[in-house]
N, C-alpha and C positions, 0 to 999 in steps of 0.2 A: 666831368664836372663842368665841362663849358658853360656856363650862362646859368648854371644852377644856381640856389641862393643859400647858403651857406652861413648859420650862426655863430657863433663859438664865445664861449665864457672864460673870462679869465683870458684872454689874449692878447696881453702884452706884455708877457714875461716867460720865461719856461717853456715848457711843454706846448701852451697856447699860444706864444709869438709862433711856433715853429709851423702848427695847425695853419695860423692864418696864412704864412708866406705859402706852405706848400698846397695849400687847397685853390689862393688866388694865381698861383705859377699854374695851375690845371685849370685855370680858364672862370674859374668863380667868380660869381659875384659874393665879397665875404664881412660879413657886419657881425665884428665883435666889440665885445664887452667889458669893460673894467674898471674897477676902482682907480686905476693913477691914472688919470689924465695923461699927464707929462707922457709917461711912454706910449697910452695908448694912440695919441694924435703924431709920435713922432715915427712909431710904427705904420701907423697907414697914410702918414706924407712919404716917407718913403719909398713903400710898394708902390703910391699911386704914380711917384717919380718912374717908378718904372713902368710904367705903362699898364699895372695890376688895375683890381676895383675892388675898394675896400673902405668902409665905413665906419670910426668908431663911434661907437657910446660909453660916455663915463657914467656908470652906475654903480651900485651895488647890489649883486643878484642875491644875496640873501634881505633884502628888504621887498617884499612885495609889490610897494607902491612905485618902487621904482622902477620894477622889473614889467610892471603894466606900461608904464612911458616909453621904453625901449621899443617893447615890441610893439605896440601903437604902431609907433613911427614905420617900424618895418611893414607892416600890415600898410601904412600910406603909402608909402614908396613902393612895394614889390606885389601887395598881395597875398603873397604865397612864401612860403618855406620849403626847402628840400633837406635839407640836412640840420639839425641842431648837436651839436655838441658839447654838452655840457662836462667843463673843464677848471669851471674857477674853484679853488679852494683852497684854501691855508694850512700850513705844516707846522702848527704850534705844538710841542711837546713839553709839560710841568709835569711836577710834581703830582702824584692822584691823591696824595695828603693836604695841599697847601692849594688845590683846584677850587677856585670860587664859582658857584653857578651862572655867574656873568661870562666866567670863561668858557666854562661849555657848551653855555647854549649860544656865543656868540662863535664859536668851532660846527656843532652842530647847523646854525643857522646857514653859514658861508660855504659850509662841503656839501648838505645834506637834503636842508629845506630847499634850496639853489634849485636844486634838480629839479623838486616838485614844481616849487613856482617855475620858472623856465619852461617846465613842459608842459604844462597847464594852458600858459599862454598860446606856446607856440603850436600847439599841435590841432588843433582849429584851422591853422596856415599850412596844414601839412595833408591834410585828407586826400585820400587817392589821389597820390601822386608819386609814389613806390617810395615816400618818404622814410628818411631813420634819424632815430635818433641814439646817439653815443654818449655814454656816461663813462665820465674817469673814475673810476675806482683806485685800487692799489692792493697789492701782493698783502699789505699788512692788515687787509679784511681777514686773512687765513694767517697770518703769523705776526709776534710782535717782541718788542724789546720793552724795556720797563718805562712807566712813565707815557706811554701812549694811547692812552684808556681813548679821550676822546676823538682824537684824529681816526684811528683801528675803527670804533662804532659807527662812523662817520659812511668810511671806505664799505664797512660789511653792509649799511643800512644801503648803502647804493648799490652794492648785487642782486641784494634784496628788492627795493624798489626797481631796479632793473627788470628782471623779470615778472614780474607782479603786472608796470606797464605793457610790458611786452603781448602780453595777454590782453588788456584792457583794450588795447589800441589797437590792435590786431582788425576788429571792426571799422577800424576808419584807415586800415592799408599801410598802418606806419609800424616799420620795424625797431624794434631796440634791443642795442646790445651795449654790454660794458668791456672796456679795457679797465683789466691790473697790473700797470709801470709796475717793474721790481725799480732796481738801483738807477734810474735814468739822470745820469749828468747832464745841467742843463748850464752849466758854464764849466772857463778853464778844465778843458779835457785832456790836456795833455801835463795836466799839472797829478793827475791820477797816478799811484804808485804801481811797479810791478804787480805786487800781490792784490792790490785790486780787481787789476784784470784777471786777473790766474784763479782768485777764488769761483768764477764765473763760470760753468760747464761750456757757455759759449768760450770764453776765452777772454770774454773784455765787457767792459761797462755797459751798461745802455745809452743810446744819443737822444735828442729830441725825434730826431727823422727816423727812428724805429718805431717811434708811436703814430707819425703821422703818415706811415706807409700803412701800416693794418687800418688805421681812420680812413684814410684813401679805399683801400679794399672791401675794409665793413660799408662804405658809402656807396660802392659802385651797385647800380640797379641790377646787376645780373646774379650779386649776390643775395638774390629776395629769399632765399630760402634757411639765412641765418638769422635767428631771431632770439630773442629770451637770454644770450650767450653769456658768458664772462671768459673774456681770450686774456690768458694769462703772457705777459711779453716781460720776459727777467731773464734773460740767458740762461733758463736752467735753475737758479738759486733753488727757489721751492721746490722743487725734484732732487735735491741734494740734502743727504743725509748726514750730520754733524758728529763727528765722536774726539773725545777729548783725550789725548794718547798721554 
C-alpha cells in the first residue's frame, strides 16, 4: 500500500477509524470521509502526529452534491485513486409499522445510494491501475431480526450492486468485492460477556482489525483475480444452525 491513494467512507468511527489507521500504518496515502467533523479532523491530526498521511473531508456521502466536492478535491491533489472503500452507513433499527418514508429513504440513502454516488465519482480516478473497490455490506443482507426491514435492504442491495459493478467496471481494470461484518465490536471489548464469545464457532467476537486485514488482502494487487465477491467474516455465526431445546 505504500504511496497508494486510498479512499474510505465513514472513517472516523467504527470499523472506518480502524480502515484509515491500518491502511495509513501500510504506507498510504488515506482521504476519508465523514459526517462529524469533530472526530473526523481529530482522527487524522493524530495519525499525522505520527508520521501517517491522511486527509479528511467532512461530507455526507449520501448527498451527491457533496460527494462531487470531495472527490473534486481528490482528483486536485492526487489525480488518481487506488483503492475506494466504501464504508459509511448507519445502524438505525424501528419499528416497520411506525417507519415514516423520510426514514427510509434517509437509511437507504446513507448505506446504499453512498455506494453508487461514491463509485461513480471515483472510478474515472481508478482506470487501469489494478484498482478495487470494497463495499461494506453485512451478514444481515442473508439473515435478520425484527425491525430491520431497512438497514437488511440496504446491506443485500450492496451484494447486489457489488457485483452488478464488478462487471461493469471490469472494462476500466477496477475490481470490486464486498465484505459481510457479522457481530464486529467496535468499542469496550472486554466489557463482552462469556457467552458472547462462546456463541461464535470462532470462539470470540469480531474486532475492527478482522475487517481491516481481509480490506488489506482484497486491496493487495496480487490479488487481481478476486472480483464480483461477497467474503463473509462472522466467526462462523451464519454457518451455525439454531435449535431451541
Amino acid at each position: 500500500m505504500k504511496s497508494k491513494i486510498v479512499c474510505i467512507t465513514g472513517g472516523a468511527s467504527g470499523i472506518g477509524k480502524k480502515l484509515v489507521e491500518e491502511f495509513a500504518r501500510k504506507g498510504a496515502v488515506v482521504e476519508f470521509i465523514d459526517r462529524d467533523g469533530e472526530k473526523g479532523r481529530e482522527h487524522s491530526h493524530r495519525l499525522n502526529a505520527e508520521g501517517y498521511t491522511t486527509q479528511f473531508h467532512e461530507a455526507d456521502v449520501g448527498v451527491p452534491e457533496e460527494v462531487k466536492v470531495v472527490f473534486n478535491k481528490i482528483k486536485e491533489d492526487h489525480g488518481v485513486i487506488d483503492v475506494l472503500i466504501n464504508n459509511a452507513g448507519v445502524s438505525r433499527f424501528m419499528s416497520f409499522w411506525e417507519m415514516e418514508p423520510e426514514d427510509w429513504n434517509s437509511i437507504l440513502s446513507s448505506n446504499l445510494s453512498s455506494v453508487f454516488y461514491c463509485t461513480r465519482e471515483a472510478a474515472p480516478l481508478m482506470k487501469d491501475r489494478g484498482a478495487c473497490i470494497l463495499n461494506m455490506a453485512s451478514t444481515r443482507a442473508a439473515m435478520s431480526e425484527p425491525d430491520t426491514e431497512a438497514y437488511s435492504a440496504t446491506k443485500g442491495g450492496i451484494v447486489s450492486l457489488t457485483h452488478s459493478l464488478a462487471i461493469t467496471l471490469s472494462e476500466m481494470g477496477i475490481r470490486v468485492n464486498s465484505i459481510s461484518p457479522g457481530w464486529i465490536q467496535t468499542e469496550d471489548y472486554d466489557s463482552l460477556r462469556d457467552i458472547d464469545h462462546r456463541q461464535h464457532p470462532s470462539g470470540r467476537v469480531g474486532k475492527p482489525e478482522d475487517i481491516a486485514r481481509a480490506c488489506l488482502f482484497l486491496a493487495h494487487p496480487d490479488n487481481d483475480f478476486i472480483t464480483g465477491e461477497n467474503i463473509v467474516i462472522d466467526g462462523g455465526m451464519t454457518r451455525k444452525m439454531i435449535y431451541e431445546h
